[in-house]
C-alpha positions in Angstrom: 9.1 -29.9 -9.3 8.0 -26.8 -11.9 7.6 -23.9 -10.1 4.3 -22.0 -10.5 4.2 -18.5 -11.3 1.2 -16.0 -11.5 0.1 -14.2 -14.4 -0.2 -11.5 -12.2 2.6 -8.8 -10.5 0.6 -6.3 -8.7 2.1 -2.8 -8.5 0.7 1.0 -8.4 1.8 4.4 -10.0 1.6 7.7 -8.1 1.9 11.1 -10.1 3.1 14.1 -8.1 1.7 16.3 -10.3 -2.0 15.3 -10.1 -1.9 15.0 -5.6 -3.3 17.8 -3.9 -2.3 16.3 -0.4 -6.4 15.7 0.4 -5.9 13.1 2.8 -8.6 11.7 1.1 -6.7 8.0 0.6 -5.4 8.0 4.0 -9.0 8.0 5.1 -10.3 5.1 2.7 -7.9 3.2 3.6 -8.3 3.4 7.5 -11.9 2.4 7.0 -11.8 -0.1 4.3 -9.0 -2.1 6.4 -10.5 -1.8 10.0 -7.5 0.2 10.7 -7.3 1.3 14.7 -8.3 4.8 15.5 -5.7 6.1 17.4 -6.3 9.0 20.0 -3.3 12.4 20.4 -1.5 11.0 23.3 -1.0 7.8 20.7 -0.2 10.3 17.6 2.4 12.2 20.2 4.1 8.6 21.4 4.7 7.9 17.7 2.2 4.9 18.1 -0.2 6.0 15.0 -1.6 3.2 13.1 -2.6 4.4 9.7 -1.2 2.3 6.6 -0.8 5.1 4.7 0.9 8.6 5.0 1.3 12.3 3.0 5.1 13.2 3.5 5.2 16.8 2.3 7.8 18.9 0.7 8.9 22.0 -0.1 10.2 22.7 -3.6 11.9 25.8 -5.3 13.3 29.2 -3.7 11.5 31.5 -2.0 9.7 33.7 -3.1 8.9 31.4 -6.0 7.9 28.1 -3.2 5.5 25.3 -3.6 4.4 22.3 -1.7 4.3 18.8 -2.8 2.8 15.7 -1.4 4.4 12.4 -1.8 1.8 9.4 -0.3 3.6 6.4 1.5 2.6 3.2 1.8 3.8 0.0 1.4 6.3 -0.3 -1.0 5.8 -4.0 -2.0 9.6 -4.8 -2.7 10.5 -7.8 -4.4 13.8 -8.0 -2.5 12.1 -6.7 0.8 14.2 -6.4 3.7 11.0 -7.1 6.5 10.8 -11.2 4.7 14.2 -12.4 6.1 14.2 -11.5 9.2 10.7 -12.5 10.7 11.4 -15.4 12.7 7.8 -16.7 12.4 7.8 -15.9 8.1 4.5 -13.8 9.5 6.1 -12.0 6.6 6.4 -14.0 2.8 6.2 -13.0 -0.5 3.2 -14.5 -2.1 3.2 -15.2 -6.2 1.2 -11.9 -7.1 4.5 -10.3 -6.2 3.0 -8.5 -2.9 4.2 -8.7 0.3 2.3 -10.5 2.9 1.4 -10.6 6.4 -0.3 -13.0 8.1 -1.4 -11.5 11.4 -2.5 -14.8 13.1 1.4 -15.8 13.1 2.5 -12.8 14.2 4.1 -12.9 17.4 5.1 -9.0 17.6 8.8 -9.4 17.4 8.7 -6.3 15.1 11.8 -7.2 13.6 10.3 -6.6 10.4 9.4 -2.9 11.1 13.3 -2.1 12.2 14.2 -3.5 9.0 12.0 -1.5 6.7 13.6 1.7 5.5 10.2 3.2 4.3 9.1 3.2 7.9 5.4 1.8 6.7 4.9 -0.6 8.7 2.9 -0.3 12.4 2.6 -2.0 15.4 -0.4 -2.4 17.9 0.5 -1.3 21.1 -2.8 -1.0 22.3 -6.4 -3.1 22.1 -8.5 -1.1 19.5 -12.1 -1.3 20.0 -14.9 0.3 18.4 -18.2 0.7 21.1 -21.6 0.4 19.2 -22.7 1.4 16.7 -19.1 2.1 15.7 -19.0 -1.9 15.1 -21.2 -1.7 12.2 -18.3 0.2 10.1 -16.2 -3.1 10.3 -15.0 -4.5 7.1 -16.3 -8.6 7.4 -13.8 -9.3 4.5 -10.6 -8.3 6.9 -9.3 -9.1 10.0 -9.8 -7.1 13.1 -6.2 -7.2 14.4 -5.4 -7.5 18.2 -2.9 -6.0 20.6 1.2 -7.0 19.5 0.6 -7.8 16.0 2.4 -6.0 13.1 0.4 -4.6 10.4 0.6 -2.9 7.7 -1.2 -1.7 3.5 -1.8 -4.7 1.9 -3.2 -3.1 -1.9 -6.4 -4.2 -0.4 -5.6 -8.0 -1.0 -9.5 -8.7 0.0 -10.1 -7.0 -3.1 -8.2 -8.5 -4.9 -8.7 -12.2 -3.9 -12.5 -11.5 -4.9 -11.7 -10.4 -8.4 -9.3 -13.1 -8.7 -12.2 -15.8 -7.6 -15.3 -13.9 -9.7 -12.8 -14.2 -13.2 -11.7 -17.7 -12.4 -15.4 -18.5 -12.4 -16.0 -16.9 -15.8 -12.9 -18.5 -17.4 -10.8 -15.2 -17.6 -7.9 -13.1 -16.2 -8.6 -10.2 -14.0 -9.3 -6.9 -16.2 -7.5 -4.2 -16.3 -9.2 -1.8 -13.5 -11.4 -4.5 -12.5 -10.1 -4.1 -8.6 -8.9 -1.1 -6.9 -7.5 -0.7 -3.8 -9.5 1.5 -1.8 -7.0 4.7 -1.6 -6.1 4.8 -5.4 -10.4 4.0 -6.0 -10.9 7.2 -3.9 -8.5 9.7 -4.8 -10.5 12.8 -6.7 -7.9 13.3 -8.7 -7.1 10.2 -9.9 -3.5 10.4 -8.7 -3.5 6.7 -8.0 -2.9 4.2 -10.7 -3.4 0.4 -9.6 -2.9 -2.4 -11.8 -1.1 -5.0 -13.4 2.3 -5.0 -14.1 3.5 -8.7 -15.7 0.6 -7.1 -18.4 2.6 -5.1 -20.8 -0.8 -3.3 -22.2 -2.2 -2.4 -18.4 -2.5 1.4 -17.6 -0.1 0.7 -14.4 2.3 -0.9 -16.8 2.8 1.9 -19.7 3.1 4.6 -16.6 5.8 2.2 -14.7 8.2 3.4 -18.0 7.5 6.7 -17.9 10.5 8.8 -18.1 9.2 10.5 -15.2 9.6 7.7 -13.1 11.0 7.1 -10.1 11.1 4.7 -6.7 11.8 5.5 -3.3 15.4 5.0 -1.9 15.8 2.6 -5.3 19.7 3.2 -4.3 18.8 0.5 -1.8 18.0 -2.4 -4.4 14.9 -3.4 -2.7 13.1 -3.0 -6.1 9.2 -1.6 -5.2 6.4 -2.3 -7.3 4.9 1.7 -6.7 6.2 3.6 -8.8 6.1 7.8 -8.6 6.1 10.1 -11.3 8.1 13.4 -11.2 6.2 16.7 -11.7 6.8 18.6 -15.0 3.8 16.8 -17.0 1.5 14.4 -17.6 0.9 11.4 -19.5 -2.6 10.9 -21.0 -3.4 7.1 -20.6 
């Protein structure tokens, strides 16, 4: 049997030079994904719930110091290490190159969070609920997840299943910028760069060969598809 592949390889670029640390994508994404609002005595048991973190950083010798801000998220490895070892395959690898989750399978073994070195994904400990009118800031195009399932960023695959369907009804291929996840479509200084990158001409793609590029723990061979860019300039694309 031929195997099918996509024309698509979803991926994202991140430029340290352009993130202020805002916070402003940790908050989009929290609401755009129905994401569990999680109260101190959570935060302080290391049971948080946000997709999405700012690991900051000090650089240079004093007195000459500045802070950086790295954002963390699902790291969408082609060889990922959370696949193999879900004994339910909760976790797969779909053909846009992203890692899935299928939280209806899930049976919170969280053997795929242990095996994660990027620490991204989170586990529901408790029942989230949202008392009216908080209800009505539910996203209808996600699931509202339930007590023991693993969860975790997705690159707003609601997204980008709609843009997928709306340009297979016109006869075309998604556009480069037509869909943005939610963090990289808030970000004020456009820090985020989402995109293609099978498409050799896509924004995402020309930034992914950057010589200022780099991936998290890449020493591990787990081969991301977000890419960061070092500080020390900026590429105009």
């Amino acid at each position: 049997m031929e195997k099918l592949t996509s024309p698509y390889k979803w991926g994202m670029v991140i430029d340290l030079d352009r993130c202020t640390g805002c916070g402003a994508c940790v908050v989009a994404c929290q609401a755009e994904n129905n994401v569990g609002i999680c109260d101190k005595k959570e935060i302080s048991e290391g049971r948080g719930m946000h997709w999405l973190r700012i690991e900051r950083y000090w650089v240079g010798e004093y007195p000459d110091v500045r802070v950086r801000f790295l954002p963390v998220m699902c790291q969408h490895c082609q060889d990922a290490p959370c696949e193999p070892v879900c004994p339910v395959y909760a976790s797969y690898h779909n053909p846009d190159g992203l890692n899935g989750q299928v939280y209806n399978r899930c049976v919170g073994t969280r053997y795929c969070g242990n095996n994660c070195p990027y620490a991204v994904r989170v586990f529901n400990f408790y029942q989230h609920e949202w008392p009216k009118p908080l209800d009505s800031q539910l996203s209808p195009d996600i699931t509202v997840r339930s007590r023991g399932v693993m969860e975790k960023c997705t690159f707003c695959i609601q997204r980008i299943r709609r843009a997928k369907e709306e340009a297979k009804e016109e006869g075309r291929q998604v556009r480069d910028g037509e869909v943005q996840p939610a963090c990289a479509q808030t970000c004020p200084s456009e820090a985020m760069v989402f995109g293609n990158l099978a498409d050799p001409r896509s924004r995402v793609s020309i930034l992914s060969r950057s010589p200022r590029r780099f991936q998290l723990l890449e020493h591990l061979g787990t081969h991301p598809s977000v890419f960061y860019l070092k500080g020390g300039g900026r590429e105009h694309v």
